[in-house]
N, C-alpha and C positions, 0 to 999 in steps of 0.2 A: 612132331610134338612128343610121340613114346623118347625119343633122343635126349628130345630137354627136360624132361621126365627124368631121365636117369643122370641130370645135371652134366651133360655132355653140352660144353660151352660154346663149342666149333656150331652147332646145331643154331641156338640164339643168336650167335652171331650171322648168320646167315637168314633166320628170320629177319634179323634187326637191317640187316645189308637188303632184302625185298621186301619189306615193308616198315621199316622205323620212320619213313619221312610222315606214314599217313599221323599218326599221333600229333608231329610236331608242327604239321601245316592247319591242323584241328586245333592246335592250341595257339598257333599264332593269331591265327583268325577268330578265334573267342576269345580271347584273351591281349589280341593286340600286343603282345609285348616277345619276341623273340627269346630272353633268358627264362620266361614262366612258359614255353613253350616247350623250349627244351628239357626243364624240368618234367613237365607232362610226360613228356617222352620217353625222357628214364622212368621215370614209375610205372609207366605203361608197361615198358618192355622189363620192370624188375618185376609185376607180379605176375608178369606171361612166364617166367623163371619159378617164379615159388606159386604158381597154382599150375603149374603145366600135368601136377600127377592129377587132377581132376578133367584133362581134357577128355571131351567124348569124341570120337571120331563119329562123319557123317553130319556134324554140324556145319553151320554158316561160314566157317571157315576163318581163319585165324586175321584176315584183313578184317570183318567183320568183329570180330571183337576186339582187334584192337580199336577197331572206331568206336564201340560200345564206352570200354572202360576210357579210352582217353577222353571223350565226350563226357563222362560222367567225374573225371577230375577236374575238366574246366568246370562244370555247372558247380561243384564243392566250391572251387576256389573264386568259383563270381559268387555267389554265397557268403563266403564267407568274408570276402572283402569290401561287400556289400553291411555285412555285419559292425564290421570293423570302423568303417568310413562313411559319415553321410554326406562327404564334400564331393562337389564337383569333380571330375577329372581334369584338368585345368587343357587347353584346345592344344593342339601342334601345330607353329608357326614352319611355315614354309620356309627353308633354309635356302635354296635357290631360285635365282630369277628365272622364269621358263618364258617360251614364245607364248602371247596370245592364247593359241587354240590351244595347247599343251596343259599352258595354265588352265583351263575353261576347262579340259578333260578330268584334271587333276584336282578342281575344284570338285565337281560330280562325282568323282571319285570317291574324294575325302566324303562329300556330304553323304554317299550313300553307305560309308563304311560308320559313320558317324549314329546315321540313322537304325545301322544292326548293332551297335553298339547301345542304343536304347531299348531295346526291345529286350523282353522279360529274357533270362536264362535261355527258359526250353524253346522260348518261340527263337529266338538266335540259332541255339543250336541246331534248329531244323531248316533254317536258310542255310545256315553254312551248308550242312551233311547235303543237303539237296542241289543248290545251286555252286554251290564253288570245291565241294568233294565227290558233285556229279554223282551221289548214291540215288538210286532209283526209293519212291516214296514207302517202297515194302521195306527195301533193306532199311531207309534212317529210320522208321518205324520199328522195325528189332532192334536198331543201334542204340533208340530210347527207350526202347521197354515197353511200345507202344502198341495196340491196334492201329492197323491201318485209318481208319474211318477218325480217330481221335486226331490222329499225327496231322494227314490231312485236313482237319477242322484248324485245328492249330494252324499250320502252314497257309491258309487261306487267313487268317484271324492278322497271323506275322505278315504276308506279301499288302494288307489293308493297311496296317498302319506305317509298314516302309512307306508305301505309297503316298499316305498322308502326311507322311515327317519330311521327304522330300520334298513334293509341293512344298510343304512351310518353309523350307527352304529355296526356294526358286529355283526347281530343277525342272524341268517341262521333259517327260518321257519322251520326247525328239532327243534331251540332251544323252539319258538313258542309253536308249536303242543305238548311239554312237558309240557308246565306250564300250568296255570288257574290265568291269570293276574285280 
């Protein structure tokens, strides 16, 4: 970090080479859309670049805040597109025919990405950080600026009402405990 500090680019680039995908897999999955994820990612890694002379060493580590701040660009931009639009998101029709169980998996799939897709900002982002970016409940708790004990209420508050959007959708936790959403 003192490297990219002194705008030494070989340095960034190297950050961005072990760690750029975490931003942009944070931003696909809150934000559902591949090109606003990518975006995230440059921002992520442009203000790792102009705030690098405030790094302190002995912190949580530069994976860690890049989860912080990209995390905190998706919640802006569901925010503010939230602001912007009170319409629907219109569904995603399935473009290929799949086998039976494929289809069945894919269906559970969609319905459970569908159902984090409902869920308030912070309670989204603390499914994602926890279950599909595998941070442990202390780190996505620093990643939101959170107490543990809050994050955790929260996360329990988010896994209730997945819970109860899927049921609404006729998903039986047998079909769940099959796939890897």
């Amino acid at each position: 970090m003192r490297r990219v500090a002194a705008r030494d680019s070989a340095a960034l680039h190297s950050i961005a080479e072990l760690h750029g995908e975490i931003p942009f897999r944070i931003g696909c999955r809150m934000l559902a859309d591949p090109v606003e994820a990518e975006d995230i990612a440059q921002e992520t890694l442009l203000r790792l670049w102009r705030h690098a002379d405030r790094w302190v060493d002995g912190g949580p580590g530069i994976a860690a805040w890049l989860t912080r701040v990209a995390t905190n660009l998706c919640l802006d931009r569901l925010r503010k597109a939230r602001r912007q639009s009170g319409e629907d998101v219109p569904e995603r029709a399935d473009e290929a025919p799949l086998a039976d169980a494929e289809l069945e998996s894919d269906q559970v799939k969609q319905a459970i990405i569908d159902c984090i897709g409902e869920l308030p900002e912070r309670q989204r982002a603390s499914v994602i950080l926890t279950y599909y970016e595998a941070l442990s409940n202390s780190q996505a708790a620093d990643s939101m600026e959170m107490n543990i004990k809050a994050f955790e209420s929260m996360l329990y508050r988010a896994r209730g009402a997945l819970q109860g959007c899927v049921e609404g959708k006729g998903v039986l936790a047998a079909d769940i405990a099959r796939i890897n959403p």
